[in-house]
N, C-alpha and C positions, 0 to 999 in steps of 0.2 A: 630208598629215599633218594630223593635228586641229587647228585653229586656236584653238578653244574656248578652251581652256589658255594663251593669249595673252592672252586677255580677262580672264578671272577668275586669275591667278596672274601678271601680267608678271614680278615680280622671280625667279620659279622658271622658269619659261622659259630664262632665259639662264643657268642656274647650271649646274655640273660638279660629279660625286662627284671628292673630291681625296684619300681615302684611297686605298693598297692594300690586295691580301687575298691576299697569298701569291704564293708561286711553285709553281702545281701546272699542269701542260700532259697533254693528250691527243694523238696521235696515230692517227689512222685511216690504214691504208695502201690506197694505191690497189688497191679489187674488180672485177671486171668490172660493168658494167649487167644484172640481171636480170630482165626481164617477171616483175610481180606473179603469182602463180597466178590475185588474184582479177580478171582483169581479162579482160573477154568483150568479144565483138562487136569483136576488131579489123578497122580497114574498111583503115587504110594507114600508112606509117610512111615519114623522112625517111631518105635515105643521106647518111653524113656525107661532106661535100664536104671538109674540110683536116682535118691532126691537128694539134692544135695544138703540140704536145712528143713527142719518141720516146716510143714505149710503154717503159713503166720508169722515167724520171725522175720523179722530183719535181711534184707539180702547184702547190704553195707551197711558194715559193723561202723559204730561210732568213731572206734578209732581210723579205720575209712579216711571218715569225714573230718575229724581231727587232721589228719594230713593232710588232707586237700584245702581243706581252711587253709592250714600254716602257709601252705604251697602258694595261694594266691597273696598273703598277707606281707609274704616275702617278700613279693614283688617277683616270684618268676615266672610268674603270667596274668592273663591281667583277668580272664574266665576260663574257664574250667565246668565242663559237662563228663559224670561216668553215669556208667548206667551197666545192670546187671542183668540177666535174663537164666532161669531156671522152669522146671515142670511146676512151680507154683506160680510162676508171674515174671513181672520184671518189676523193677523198680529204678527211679533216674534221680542223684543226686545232682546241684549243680552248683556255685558258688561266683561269684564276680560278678563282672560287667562286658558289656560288649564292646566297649569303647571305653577309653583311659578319660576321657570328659565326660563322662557320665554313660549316655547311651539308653542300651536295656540290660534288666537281670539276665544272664542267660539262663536257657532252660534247653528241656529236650526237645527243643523246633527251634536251637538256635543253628543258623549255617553255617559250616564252617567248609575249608578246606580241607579234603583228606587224603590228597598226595598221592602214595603208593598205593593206598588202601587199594585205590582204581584198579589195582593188578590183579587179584580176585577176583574182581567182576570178567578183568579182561581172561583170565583163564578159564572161568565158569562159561564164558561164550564158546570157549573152544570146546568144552566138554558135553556142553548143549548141541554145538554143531555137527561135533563129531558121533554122539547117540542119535542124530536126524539125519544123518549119513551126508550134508551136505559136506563137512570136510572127514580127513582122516590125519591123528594127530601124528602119524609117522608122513605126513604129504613131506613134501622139499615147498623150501617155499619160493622156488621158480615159477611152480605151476600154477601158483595166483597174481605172479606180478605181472605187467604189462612184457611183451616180448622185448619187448626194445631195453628192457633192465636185466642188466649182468651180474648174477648172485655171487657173492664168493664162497671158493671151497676148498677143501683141503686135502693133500690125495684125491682126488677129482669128487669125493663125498661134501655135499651141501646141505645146507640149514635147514633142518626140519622145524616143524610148527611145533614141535615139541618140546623142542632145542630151545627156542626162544619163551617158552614156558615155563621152564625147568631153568632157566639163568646159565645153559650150557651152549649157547651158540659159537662162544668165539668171541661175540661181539662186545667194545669194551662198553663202561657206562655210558656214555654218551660218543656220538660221530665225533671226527676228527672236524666237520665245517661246522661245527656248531657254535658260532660267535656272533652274537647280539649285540644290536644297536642301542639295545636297553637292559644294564644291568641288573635291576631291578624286576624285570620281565621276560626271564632269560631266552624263554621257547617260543616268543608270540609271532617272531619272526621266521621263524624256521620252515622251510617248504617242506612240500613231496619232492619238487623238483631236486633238492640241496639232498635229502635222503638219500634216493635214490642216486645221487653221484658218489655218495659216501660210501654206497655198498658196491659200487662197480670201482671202487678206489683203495678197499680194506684186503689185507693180505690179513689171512686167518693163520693164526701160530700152530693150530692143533686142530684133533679130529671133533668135532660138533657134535656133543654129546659128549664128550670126556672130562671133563671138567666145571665145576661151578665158579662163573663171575658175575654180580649183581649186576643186572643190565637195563638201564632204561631204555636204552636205546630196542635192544631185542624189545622188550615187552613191549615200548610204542609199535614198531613193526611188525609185532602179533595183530594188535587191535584193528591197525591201518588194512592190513591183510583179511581179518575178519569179515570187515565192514565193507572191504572189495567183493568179496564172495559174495556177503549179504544184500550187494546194492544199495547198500542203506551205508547211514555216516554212521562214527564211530558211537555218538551218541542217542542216534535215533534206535540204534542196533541194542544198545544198552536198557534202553527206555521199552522198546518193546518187547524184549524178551526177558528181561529180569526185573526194573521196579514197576512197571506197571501188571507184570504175574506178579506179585509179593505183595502189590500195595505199599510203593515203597515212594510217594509223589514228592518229596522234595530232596531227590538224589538225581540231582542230573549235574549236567554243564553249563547247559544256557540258566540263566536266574527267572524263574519265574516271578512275578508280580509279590507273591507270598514271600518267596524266597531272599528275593531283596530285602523286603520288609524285617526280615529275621538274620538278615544276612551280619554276623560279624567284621569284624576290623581286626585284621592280621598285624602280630604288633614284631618288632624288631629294636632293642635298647630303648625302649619306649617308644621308638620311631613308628608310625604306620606304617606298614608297608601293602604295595598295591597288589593286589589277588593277581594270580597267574593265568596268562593263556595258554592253552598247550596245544594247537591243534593239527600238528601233523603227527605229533606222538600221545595220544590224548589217552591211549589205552597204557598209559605207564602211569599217569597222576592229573589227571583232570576234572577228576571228577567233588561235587560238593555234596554234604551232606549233614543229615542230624542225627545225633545219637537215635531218637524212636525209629529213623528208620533204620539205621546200623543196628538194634538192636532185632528189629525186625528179618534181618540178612540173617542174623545168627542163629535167632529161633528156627528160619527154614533151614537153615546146612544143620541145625541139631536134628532136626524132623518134631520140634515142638511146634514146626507150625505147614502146614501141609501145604505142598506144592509141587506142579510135574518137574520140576528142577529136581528136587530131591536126591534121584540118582546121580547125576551129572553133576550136582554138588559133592558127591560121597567119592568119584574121582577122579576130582581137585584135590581131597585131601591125601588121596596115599602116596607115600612114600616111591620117591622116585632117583632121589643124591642121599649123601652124605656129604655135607659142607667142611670146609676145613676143620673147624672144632667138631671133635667124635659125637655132641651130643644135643647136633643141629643136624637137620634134616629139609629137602625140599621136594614138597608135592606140588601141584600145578600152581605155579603162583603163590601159595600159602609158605612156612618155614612150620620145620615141627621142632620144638623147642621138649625134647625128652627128658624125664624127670627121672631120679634117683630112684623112685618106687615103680619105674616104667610106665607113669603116665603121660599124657602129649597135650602140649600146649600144641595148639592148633592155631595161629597167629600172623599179625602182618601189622606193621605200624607204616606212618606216614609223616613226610615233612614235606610244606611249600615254603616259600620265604617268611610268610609269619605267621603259620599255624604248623600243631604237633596232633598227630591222630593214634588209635590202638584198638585194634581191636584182637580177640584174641577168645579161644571156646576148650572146654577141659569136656572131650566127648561124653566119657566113662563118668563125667559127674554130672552130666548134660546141664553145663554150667556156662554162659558165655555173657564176657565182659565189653564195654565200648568206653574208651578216653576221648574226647577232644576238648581242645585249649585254641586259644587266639593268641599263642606265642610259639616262636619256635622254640624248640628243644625235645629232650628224649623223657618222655611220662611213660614209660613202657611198665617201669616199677611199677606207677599207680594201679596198671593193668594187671600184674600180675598179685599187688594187693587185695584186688577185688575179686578173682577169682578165688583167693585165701591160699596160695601157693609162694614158698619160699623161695628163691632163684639169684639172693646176695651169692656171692663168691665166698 
């Protein structure tokens, strides 16, 4: 999640929208999974090992939706979209509004902001690129930046593309020049040029790979790096090798016509607050999205919905750290969140200044869940409601 917003806003960090805005709910009833039309070149696909519920019930439980009610009624958000996805279907609950003055219902094609979420996609490019042999995830990543940019390293060992995947680079959460004209907008301003002086400025504490610290900073500089290789921008690289293979058309950056049209309103103590730009670290949280299609992303890394990703989604997921707490884990971008019976939440949540994202998949049940709100805060709980797994203290 952005850290930024800590620094420059601490008293709004910690705050909660505490109005309501109605009682209007959506229902999606469980469809079967269907392969996009647009989606070429399948190389292989998963069979699902357990079903998690007879085909026909319910994939969120009433009480679910009892909570999610209370949730919005409370006033700590103002909508609220989950949505469930198994080998019998998916199903999307929604509840609120898009706007504290009325608006629309939300539903599963409302937009929202999904923050970090973006870092999965951004590791999934690397595992894409690195099976098309364009990169390799042990590269340095000297060897994609412009010459005239000075990498840091440490005992003369530098940052690998993998390093900045794994949240092992060195590098803290954000650059040391990272100071906006708009606090409210924190990244909009931020160059390549401002980066890249940041990296030819940072003295690294440790060896790169030795350690896990959550990094936006690395992960923008993963995507930025990507998208150098690729000749393509960070988004267009995004767009054409993952939602447009998936069928995934209103996950992007720029707002499409439609997009707009569905687009939410990011709330802060009731405040609006304005959607973020990100674009020289874009592969850390830039990217927007709606639950159908985050539910869609989940179905292909389960392999309930077939696609040449497949593999290069399968490792993103493995196990590559051990995080400070013993029973956290970190695969490409993804955290594996290990349960008492040894099963793995597969997970990744998201905050911008006034949306909270989640998404998160239990393989072994081939069970994967989506949260998004138009408030900030941490609905991770909800997530891990819906998948029907315990994770109180």
């Amino acid at each position: 999640m952005f850290e930024y917003i800590r620094r420059i806003l601490p008293a709004l960090f910690f705050l909660l929208v505490t109005g309501g805005c109605g009682n209007v709910e959506t229902i999606t009833v469980p469809v079967p999974i269907i392969t996009p039309s647009v989606v070429q070149g399948i190389t292989q696909t998963a069979v699902p090992t357990t079903t998690p519920t007879a085909c026909g019930e319910a994939l969120i439980s009433e009480e679910t939706k009892a909570l999610i009610r209370h949730v919005v009624n409370a006033g700590d958000t103002v909508g609220i979209v989950v949505g469930v996805v198994t080998p019998c279907g998916r199903e999307v609950f929604s509840y609120g509004m898009t706007t504290l003055d009325g608006g629309q219902e939300v539903d599963q094609d409302t937009v929202f902001e999904i923050g970090s979420v973006t870092k999965t996609f951004t590791t999934l490019l690397l595992a894409e690129m690195a099976e098309n042999g364009e990169v390799a995830s042990g590269d340095h990543i000297e060897r994609y930046l412009p010459d005239d940019v000075t990498s840091p390293t440490f005992l003369d060992q530098s940052i690998r593309l993998v390093d900045l995947a794994t949240h092992t680079s060195g590098l803290p959460s954000i650059p040391a020049n990272l100071w906006s004209s708009d606090e409210l907008n924190p990244y909009a301003d931020y160059t390549v040029e401002q980066m890249y002086a940041a990296l030819e400025e940072i003295t690294l504490t440790r060896k790169p790979g030795s350690r896990y610290e959550y990094s936006n900073w690395g992960m923008g500089l993963l995507g930025h790096i990507l998208a150098l290789r690729s000749g393509m921008s960070y988004e267009e690289l995004v767009v054409t090798r993952i939602t447009d293979e998936l069928g995934m058309p209103d996950t992007r950056i720029t707002l499409t016509p439609r997009m707009q049209e569905h687009m939410a309103t990011g709330y802060r103590d009731k405040v609006p607050f304005p959607l973020w730009d990100i674009p020289t670290l874009a592969g850390a949280g830039a990217l927007r999205s709606t639950a159908r299609d985050l539910l869609t992303y989940l179905a292909a890394n389960m392999g309930l919905q077939e696609s040449r990703l497949y593999s290069a989604m399968q490792v993103t997921h493995q196990f590559r750290h051990v995080l400070n707490t013993g029973n956290m884990q970190i695969g490409l971008g993804w955290h594996i969140l290990v349960l008492d019976d040894g099963q793995k939440i597969i997970e990744h949540h998201g905050g911008t200044g006034g949306f909270a994202s989640y998404v998160g998949m239990i393989k072994e049940k081939q069970t994967g869940a989506v949260v998004l709100t138009n408030t900030f805060d941490d609905f991770d709980y909800i997530g891990h409601e819906l998948l029907e797994i315990d994770t109180a203290p």
